[in-house]
C-alpha positions in Angstrom: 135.8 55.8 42.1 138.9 56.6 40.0 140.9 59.4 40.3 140.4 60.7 36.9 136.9 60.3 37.1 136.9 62.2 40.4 138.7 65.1 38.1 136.0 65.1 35.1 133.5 65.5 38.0 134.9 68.2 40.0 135.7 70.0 36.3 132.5 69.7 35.2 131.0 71.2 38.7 133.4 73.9 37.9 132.2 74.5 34.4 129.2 74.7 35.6 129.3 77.0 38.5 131.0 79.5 35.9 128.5 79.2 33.1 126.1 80.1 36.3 127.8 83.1 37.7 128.4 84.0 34.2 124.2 83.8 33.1 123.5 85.6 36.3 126.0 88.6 35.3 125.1 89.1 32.0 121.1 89.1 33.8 122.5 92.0 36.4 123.9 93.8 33.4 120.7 93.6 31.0 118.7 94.9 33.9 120.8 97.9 34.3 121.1 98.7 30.9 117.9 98.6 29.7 116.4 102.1 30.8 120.0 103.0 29.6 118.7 101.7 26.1 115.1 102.9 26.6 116.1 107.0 26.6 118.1 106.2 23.6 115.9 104.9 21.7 113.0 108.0 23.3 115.5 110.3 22.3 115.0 109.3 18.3 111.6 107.5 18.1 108.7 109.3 16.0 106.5 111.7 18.4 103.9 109.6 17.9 105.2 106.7 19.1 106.4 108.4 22.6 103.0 108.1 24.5 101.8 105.4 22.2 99.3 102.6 24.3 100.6 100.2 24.3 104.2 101.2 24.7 106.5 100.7 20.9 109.4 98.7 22.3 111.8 98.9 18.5 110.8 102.4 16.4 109.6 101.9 13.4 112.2 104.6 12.0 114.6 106.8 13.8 114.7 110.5 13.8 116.6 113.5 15.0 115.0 116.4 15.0 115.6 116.0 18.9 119.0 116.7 19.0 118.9 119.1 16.0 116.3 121.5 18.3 118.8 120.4 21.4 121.9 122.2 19.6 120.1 125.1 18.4 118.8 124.6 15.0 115.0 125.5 14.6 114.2 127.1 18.2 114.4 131.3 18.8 113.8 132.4 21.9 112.7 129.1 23.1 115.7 127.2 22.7 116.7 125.0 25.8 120.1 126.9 26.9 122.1 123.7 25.9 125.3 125.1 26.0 125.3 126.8 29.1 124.1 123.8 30.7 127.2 122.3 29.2 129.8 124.7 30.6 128.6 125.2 33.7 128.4 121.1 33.9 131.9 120.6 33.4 133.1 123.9 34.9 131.6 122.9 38.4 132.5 118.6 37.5 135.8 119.1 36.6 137.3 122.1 39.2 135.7 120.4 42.1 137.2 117.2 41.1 140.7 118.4 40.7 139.9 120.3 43.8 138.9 117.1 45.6 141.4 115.1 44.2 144.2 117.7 45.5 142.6 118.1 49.2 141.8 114.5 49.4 145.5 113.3 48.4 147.1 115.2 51.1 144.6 115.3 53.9 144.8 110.8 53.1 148.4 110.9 52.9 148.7 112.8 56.2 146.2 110.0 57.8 148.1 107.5 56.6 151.2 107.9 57.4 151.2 110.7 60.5 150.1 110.5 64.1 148.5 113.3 65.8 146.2 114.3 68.3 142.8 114.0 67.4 143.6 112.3 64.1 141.5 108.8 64.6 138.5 111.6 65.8 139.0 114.0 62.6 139.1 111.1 60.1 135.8 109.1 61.2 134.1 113.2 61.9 134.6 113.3 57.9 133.3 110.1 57.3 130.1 111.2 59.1 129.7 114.4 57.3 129.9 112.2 54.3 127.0 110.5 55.5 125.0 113.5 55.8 121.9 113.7 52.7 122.6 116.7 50.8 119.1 117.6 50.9 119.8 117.7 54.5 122.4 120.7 54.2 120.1 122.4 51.8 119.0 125.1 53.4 122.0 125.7 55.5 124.3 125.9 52.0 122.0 128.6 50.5 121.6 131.1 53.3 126.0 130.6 54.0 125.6 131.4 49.9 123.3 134.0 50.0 125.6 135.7 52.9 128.8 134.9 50.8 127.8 136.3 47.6 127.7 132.9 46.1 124.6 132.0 45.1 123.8 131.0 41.2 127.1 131.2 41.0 129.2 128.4 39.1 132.5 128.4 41.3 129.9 128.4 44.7 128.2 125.1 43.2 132.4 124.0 42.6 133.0 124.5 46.1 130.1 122.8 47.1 130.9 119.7 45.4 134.3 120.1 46.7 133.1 120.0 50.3 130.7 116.9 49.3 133.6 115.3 47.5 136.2 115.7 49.7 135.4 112.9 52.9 135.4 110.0 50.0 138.5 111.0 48.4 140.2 111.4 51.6 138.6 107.9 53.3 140.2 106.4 49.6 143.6 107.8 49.0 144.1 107.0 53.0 143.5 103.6 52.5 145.9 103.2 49.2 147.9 105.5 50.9 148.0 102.9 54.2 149.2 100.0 52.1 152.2 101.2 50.4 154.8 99.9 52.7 156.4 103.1 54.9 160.1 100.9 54.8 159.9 102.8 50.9 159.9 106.3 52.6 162.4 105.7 54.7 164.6 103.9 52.6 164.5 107.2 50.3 164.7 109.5 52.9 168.2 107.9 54.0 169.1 107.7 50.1 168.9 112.1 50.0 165.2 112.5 49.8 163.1 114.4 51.2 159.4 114.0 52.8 158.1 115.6 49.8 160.4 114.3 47.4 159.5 110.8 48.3 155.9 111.5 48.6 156.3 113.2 44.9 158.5 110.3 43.4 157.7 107.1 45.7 154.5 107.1 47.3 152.2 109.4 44.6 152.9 107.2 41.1 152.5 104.1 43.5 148.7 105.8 44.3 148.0 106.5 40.9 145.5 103.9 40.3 143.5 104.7 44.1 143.5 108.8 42.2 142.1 107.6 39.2 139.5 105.5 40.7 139.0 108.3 43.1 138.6 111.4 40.6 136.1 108.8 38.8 133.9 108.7 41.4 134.0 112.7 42.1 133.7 113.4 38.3 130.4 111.1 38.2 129.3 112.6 41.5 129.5 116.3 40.6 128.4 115.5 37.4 125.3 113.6 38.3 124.2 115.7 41.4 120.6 117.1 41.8 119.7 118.0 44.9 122.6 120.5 46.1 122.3 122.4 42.6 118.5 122.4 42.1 118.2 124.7 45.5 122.0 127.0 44.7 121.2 127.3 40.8 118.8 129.7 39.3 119.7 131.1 36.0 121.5 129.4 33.0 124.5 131.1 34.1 124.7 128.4 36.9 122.7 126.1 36.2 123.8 122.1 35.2 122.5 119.4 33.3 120.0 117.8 35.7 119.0 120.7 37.1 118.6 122.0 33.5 115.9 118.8 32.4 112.9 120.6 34.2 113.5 123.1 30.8 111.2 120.6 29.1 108.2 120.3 31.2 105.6 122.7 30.8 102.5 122.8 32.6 100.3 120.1 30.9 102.7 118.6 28.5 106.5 116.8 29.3 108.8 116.6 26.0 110.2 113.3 26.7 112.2 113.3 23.7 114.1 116.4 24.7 114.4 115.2 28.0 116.3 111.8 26.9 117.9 113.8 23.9 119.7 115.5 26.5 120.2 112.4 29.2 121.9 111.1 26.2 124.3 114.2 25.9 124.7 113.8 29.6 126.2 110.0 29.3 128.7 110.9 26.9 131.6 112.7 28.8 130.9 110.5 31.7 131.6 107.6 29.7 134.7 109.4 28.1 135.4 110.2 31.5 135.6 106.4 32.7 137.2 105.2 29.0 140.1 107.2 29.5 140.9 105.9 32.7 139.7 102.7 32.5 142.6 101.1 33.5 143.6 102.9 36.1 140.5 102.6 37.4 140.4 98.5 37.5 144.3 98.6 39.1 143.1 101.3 41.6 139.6 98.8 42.2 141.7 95.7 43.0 144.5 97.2 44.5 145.2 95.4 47.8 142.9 92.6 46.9 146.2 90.5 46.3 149.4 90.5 47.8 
């Protein structure tokens, strides 16, 4: 067998392992995005067709009046406390990720790139607790809140999210922390620098993509959460956007449209979130996957 022959071959196996890896990616991603697309189109399909038997896959004609009684406009008293919802979402999203992010930067740094007593026993401890179900610390977490005065409270559910966030953050940033060569440290240390200043100009813009990826994953986390907020929220002054869905079921009837109006809302700063930062997030994804 020729050479060249033995080349159009091995290209064509090639070819044809990709176009398979690619048909089974684009299967993966179909299959997650189709309940994705299904509460969209809930959210502005006819009433009608909602509980229809069998189920209308393509509305016949989109409306809505969903989102119109979502904002506000044609509800009284019964109107679904949207906005509250909303605050209290990002208030408790966003301060327990910069929270997180700030905690889990320096307690990873510190693992990374000091040697103390106890140190291998405190990191994998926090790995545990991160292991721990938060249904499982439930009841714990709302007698401490009762006690502390922070129940249905938004900065109580913060710090909880803190404390949930904190062990991945810190297991992250350790590891991107871990391979940025120390020889950099040192080499600015003996150029005038101090520990912070090399931490604050050397090692920190080198970690930028593993605290992007990072505050991604706490963002989505606190933003997402159930379980922890379902049992420390009780009022609209606390409560969040999942907790906040049980709003449309009443006692013999579920409003499925309002429920996916607002699981729409609910995807849109996420994906803002994760569009901003996109890039950061890849670098911070792959870092270390090629030297």
């Amino acid at each position: 067998m020729s050479y060249s022959r033995v080349r159009r071959i091995s290209a064509r196996r090639r070819h044809l392992r990709q176009w398979f890896h690619d048909i089974i990616t684009y299967i993966v991603i179909i299959i997650f995005f189709l309940p994705v697309l299904w509460i969209v189109l809930t959210s502005m399909r006819p009433e009608v067709e909602v509980n229809a038997r069998p189920p209308v896959l393509i509305p016949q004609k989109l409306v809505f009046d969903s989102f119109v009684h979502l904002f506000g406009a044609g509800y009284a008293e019964k109107s679904v406390p949207f906005y509250d919802y909303l605050s209290n979402s990002l208030f408790a999203s966003l301060v327990s990720t910069a929270m997180a992010l700030i905690i889990g930067t320096f307690a990873g740094y510190s693992f990374a790139r000091f040697r103390f007593r106890g140190s291998s026993v405190t990191f994998v401890g926090l790995m545990l607790a991160r292991s721990i179900p938060g249904i499982a610390v439930s009841l714990p977490l709302f007698i401490l809140f009762a006690r502390m005065g922070l129940l249905d409270k938004k900065m109580g559910l913060a710090l909880a999210y803190v404390a949930m966030n904190v062990p991945f953050t810190t297991w992250l940033m350790q590891g991107f922390f871990k391979d940025i060569p120390p020889d950099l440290d040192e080499a600015a240390q003996i150029d005038g620098c101090s520990r912070w200043q090399s931490f604050t100009k050397i090692d920190l813009p080198l970690a930028l993509p593993g605290l992007a990826a990072s505050g991604i994953f706490a963002f989505l986390t606190s933003w997402n959460e159930f379980q922890i907020a379902s049992v420390i929220t009780r009022t609209p002054a606390s409560k969040t956007f999942p907790v906040g869905l049980y709003d449309f079921t009443q006692q013999f009837t579920v409003d499925w449209r309002g429920m996916c109006a607002m699981s729409v809302v609910m995807l849109v700063p996420a994906i803002v979130f994760v569009i901003l930062t996109q890039r950061q997030l890849v670098r911070g994804l792959t870092f270390g996957a090629f030297k």
